[in-house]
Structures are given as C-alpha cells and as structure tokens.
N, C-alpha and C positions, 0 to 999 in steps of 0.2 A: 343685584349689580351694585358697587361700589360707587357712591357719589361722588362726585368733586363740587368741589365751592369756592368760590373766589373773594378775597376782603378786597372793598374797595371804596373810596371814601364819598361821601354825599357832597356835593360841589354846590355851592350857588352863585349865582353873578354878583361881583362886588366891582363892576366896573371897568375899572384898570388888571381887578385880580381875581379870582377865586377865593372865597370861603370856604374853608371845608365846618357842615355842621353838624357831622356824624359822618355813623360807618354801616357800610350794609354788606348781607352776607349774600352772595349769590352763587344759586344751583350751575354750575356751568357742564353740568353733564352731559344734556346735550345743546352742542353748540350753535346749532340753529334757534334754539327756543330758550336762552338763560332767564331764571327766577328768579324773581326777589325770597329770600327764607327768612332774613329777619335786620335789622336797625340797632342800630347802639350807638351810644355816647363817648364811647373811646375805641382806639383801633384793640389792645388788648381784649377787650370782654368782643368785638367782631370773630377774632383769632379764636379764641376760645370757643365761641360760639360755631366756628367754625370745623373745630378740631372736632365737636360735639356730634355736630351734624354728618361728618367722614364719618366717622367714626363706629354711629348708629348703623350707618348702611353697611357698613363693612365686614357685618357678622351674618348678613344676609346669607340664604344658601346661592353657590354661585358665584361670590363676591370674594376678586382679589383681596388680600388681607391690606387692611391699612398702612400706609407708608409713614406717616406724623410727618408732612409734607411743612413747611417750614413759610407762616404766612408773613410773616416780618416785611413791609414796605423799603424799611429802612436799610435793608443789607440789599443794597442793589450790586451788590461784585458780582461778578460773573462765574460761577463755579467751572461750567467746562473749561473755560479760556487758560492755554497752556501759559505758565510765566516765561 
C-alpha cells in the first residue's frame, strides 16, 4: 500500500508567538494513528525526505503508483477554485 506523509513544522511557545524549530515528516496513512518518520532542520530536506518516503512504498506490490504530490507550505492558492 502506498504511503502518504505529511511536512509539518515543529512549533514551540515563544509567548506572544510561535517558533518554528524544525520540520517533521509524518505517516498520515492511516488517519486515526498518524507517525512521526523523521525531523529536519529545513522545510526542503522535510519534502524531500518526504518524497523519499512516498516514494519507497509506492513500488510495493499492490500500491497506487506515486503521484509527486507537491509538499510546498508556501503555495497556499487553491488549485480546484474556478477563477
């Protein structure tokens, strides 16, 4: 079966705000039970780390073929939304 992973950043209280002190990758394949799989010092090597991870399971027998799902935080537009 095909994995899914999710990047997401490590938060800690700064008060007034959020720090983020890193990035971790998580199993979210099944969504009652999400994993931690691994931590990183930048959101790219997370992605990466990420694509790595899809990637392995995806050749499983059984397993949808990999999509290169698109982990970028920073492109929040909305792709279905008609202009």
């Amino acid at each position: 079966m095909t994995h899914t992973a999710r990047v997401e950043p490590i938060k800690e209280d700064g008060g007034d705000h959020y720090l983020i002190s890193g990035w971790r990758v998580v199993d979210v394949t099944v969504a009652d039970s999400p994993r931690e799989i691994s931590r990183h010092e930048s959101e790219p090597e997370a992605i990466e780390a990420a694509r790595r991870f899809e990637g392995q399971t995806s050749s499983e027998p059984g397993s949808d073929p990999d999509d290169n799902q698109d982990y970028d935080s920073s492109d929040l537009t909305d792709r279905d939304s008609t202009p």
